[in-house]
C-alpha positions as CSV (number, residue, x, y, z in Angstrom):
1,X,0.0,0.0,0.0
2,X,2.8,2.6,1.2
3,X,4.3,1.0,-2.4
4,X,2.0,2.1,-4.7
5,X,1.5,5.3,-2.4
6,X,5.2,6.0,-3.0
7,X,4.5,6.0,-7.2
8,X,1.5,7.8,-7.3
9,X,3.2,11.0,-5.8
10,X,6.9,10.2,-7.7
11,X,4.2,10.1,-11.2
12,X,2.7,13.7,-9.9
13,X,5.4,15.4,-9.3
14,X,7.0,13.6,-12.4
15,X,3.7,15.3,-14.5
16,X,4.3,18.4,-13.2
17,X,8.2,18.5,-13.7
18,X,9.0,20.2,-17.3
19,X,9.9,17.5,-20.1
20,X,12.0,19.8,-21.8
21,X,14.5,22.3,-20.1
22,X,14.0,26.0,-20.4
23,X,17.0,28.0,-21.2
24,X,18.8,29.3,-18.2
25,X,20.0,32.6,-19.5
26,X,17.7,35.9,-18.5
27,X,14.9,36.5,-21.3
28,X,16.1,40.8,-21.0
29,X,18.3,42.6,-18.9
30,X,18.6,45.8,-17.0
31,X,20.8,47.1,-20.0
32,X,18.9,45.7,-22.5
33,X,15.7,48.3,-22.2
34,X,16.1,52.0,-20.3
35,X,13.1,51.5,-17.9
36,X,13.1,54.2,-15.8
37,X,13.8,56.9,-19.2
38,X,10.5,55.3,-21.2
39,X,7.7,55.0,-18.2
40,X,6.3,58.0,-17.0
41,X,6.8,59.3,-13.8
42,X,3.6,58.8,-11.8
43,X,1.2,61.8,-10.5
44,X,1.9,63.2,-7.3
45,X,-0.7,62.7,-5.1
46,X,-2.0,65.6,-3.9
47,X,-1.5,67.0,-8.1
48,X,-4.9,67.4,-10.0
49,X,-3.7,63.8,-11.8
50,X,-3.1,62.2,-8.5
51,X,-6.6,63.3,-6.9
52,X,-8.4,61.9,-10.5
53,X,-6.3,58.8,-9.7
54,X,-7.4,58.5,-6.4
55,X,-10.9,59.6,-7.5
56,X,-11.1,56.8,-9.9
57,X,-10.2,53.9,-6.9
58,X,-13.0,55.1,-4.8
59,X,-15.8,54.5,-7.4
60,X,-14.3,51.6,-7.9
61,X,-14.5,50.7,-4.6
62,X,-17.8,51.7,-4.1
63,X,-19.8,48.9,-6.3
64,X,-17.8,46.0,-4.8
65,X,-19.8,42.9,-4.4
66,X,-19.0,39.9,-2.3
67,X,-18.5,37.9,-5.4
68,X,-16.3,40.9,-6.9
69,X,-14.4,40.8,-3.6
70,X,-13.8,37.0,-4.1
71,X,-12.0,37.5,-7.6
72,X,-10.1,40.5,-6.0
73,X,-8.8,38.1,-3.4
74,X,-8.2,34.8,-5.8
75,X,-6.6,37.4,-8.2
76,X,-3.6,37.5,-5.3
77,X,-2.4,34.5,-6.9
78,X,0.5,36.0,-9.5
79,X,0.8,32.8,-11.9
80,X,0.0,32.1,-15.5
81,X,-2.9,29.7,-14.4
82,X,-4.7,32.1,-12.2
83,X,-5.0,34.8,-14.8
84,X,-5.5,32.7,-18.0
85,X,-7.3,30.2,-16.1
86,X,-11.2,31.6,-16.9
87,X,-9.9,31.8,-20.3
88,X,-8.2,28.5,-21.0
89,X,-10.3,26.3,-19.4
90,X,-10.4,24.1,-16.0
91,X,-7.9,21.8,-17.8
92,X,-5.4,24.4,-17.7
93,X,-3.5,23.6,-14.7
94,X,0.1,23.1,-13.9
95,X,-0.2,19.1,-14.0
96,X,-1.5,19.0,-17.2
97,X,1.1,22.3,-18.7
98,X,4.1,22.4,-16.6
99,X,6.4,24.0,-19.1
100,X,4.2,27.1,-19.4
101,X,4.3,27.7,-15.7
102,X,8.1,27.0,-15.7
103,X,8.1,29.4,-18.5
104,X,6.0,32.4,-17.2
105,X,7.8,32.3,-13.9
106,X,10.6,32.9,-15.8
107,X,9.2,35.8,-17.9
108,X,7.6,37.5,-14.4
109,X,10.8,37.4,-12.4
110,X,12.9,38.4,-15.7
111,X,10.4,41.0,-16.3
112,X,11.4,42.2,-12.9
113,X,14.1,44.1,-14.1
114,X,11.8,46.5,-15.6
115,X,9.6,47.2,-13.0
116,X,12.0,46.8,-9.6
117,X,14.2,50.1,-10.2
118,X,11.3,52.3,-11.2
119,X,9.5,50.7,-7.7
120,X,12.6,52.4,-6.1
121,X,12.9,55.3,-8.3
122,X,9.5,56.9,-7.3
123,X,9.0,54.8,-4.1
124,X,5.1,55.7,-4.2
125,X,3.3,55.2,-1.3
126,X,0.4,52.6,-2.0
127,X,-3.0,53.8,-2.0
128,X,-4.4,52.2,1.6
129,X,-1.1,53.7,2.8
130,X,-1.7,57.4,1.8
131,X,-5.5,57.8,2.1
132,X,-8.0,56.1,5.0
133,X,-10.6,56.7,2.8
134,X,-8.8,53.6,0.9
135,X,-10.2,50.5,2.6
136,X,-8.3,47.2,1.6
137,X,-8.4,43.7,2.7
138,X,-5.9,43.3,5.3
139,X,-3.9,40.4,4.3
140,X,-4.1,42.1,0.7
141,X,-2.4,45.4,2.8
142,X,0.0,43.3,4.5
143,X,1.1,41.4,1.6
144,X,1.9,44.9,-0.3
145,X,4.2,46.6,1.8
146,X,6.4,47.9,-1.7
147,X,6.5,50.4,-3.8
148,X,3.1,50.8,-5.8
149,X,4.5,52.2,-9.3
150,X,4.2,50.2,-11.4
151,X,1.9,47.5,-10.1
152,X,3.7,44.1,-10.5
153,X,0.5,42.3,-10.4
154,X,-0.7,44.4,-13.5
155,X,2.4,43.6,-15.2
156,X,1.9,39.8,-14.7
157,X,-1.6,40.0,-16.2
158,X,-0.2,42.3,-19.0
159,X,2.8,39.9,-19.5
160,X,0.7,36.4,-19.7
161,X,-2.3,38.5,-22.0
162,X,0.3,39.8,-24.6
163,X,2.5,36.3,-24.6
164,X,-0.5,34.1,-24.4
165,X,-2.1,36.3,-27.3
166,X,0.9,35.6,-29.8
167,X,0.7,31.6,-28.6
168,X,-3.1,31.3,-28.7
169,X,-4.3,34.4,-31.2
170,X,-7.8,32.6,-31.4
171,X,-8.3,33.7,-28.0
172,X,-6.3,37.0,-27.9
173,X,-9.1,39.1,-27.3
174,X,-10.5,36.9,-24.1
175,X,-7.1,36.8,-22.8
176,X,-6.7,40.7,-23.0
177,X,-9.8,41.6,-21.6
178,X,-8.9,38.9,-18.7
179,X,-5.0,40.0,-18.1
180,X,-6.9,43.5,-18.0
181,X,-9.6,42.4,-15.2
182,X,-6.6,40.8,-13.5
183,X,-4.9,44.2,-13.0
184,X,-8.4,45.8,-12.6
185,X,-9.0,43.7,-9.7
186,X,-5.6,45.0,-8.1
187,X,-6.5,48.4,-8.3
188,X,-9.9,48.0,-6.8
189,X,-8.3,45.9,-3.7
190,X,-6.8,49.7,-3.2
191,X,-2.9,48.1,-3.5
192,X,-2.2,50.3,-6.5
193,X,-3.8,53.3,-8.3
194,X,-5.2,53.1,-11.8
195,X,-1.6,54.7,-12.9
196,X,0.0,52.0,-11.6
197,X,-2.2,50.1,-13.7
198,X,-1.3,51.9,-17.2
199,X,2.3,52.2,-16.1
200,X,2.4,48.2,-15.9
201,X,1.0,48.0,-19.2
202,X,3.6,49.9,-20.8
203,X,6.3,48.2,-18.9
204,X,4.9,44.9,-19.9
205,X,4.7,46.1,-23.3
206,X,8.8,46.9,-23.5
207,X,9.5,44.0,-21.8
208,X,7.6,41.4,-24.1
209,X,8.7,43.4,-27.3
210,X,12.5,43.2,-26.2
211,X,12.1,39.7,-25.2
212,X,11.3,38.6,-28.1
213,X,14.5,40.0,-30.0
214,X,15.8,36.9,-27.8
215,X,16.7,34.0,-29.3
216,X,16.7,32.0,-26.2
217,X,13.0,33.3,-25.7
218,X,12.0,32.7,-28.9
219,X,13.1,28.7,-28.5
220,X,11.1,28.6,-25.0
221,X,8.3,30.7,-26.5
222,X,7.6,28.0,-29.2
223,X,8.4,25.0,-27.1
224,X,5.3,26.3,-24.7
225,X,3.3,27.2,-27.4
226,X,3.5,23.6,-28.6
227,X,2.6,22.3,-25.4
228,X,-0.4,24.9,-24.8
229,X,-2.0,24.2,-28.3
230,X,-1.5,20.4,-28.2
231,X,-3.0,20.3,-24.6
232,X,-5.8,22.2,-25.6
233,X,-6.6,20.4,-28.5
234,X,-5.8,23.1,-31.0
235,X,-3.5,22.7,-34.5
């Protein structure tokens, strides 16, 4: 019994264990892209920009429902198969596509050298922490202690919508509107401002375009994409 116990969890974790390698060299580079030069600076809070920005997150706030509050908290979860999930399907889990994971995980924390030195640049304030009119869930507040421009969650929803879009153009227009809800739902929780929001997208936007000058991405970008269309049935 302990036996057979013993090769069930070996064949899971086997299953969720990448056949084929990713490449271990960084997808971009803090050289590779001048972050800080090509986002805007964020509004200062107490500018006419900043007050519309805050402005914005408080009607936001205001028509939040329990089940809206629900996606705002299961939209904590920064992988591919939380925000591509409601697009992809209930099969789209990391048993059954391991190599995409692997290979957005990868793209995130690469992508982090984009939005890490503007965080510190501007060293915003997030909204919760700047205005008590800003009510967010406390383990949300506790968990987002950093910087607030750009938001990182928004660039993770920007990243896997604009990847995912190339890999799977038959859905390109679900999977923007849902890496947009993703970064949506951050704002609302009241961990980053709507700005944070558009700033994410443009970082996500550099990021992916220089990425894809890279011939290491390029081999891991079509290795996935042959896993995700063959797993989902698609030619």
């Amino acid at each position: 019994m302990r036996k057979s116990a013993f090769f069930a969890f070996a064949l899971a974790c086997l299953a969720a264990t990448p056949a084929i390698a990713l490449s271990d060299k960084p997808y971009i580079t803090a050289t590779d892209v001048d972050f800080p030069m090509l986002l805007p600076p964020p509004p200062a809070e107490n500018s006419p920009l900043g007050k519309l920005d805050l402005e914005a997150l408080l009607a936001l706030q205001k028509n939040i429902t329990p089940e809206r509050m629900a996606a705002i908290q299961a939209d904590t979860v920064q992988d591919v198969y939380q925000v591509a999930g409601p697009v992809l399907g209930a099969k789209f889990t990391k048993v059954n596509f391991a190599l995409t994971g692997a290979f957005f995980d990868k793209v995130v924390k690469d992508g982090g050298v984009g939005v890490g030195p503007i965080n510190q640049k501007y060293k915003k304030l997030r909204p919760f922490q700047y205005s008590k009119d800003v009510h967010t869930p406390e383990n949300i507040a506790k968990a987002s202690q950093g910087p607030t421009y750009p938001s990182g969650h928004s660039t993770t929803g920007a990243e896997v919508a604009l990847i995912l879009g190339m890999m799977i153009p038959e859905k390109r227009e679900a999977l923007y509107e849902r890496g947009w809800q993703y970064g949506i739902n951050r704002v609302t929780s009241g961990a980053a401002y709507p700005s944070d929001f558009e700033g994410a997208h443009i970082a996500a936007t550099l990021a992916v375009n220089q990425m894809s000058k890279n011939p290491e991405f390029r081999a891991d970008f079509d290795a996935v994409k042959a896993e995700l269309r063959k797993g989902l049935g698609m030619p």
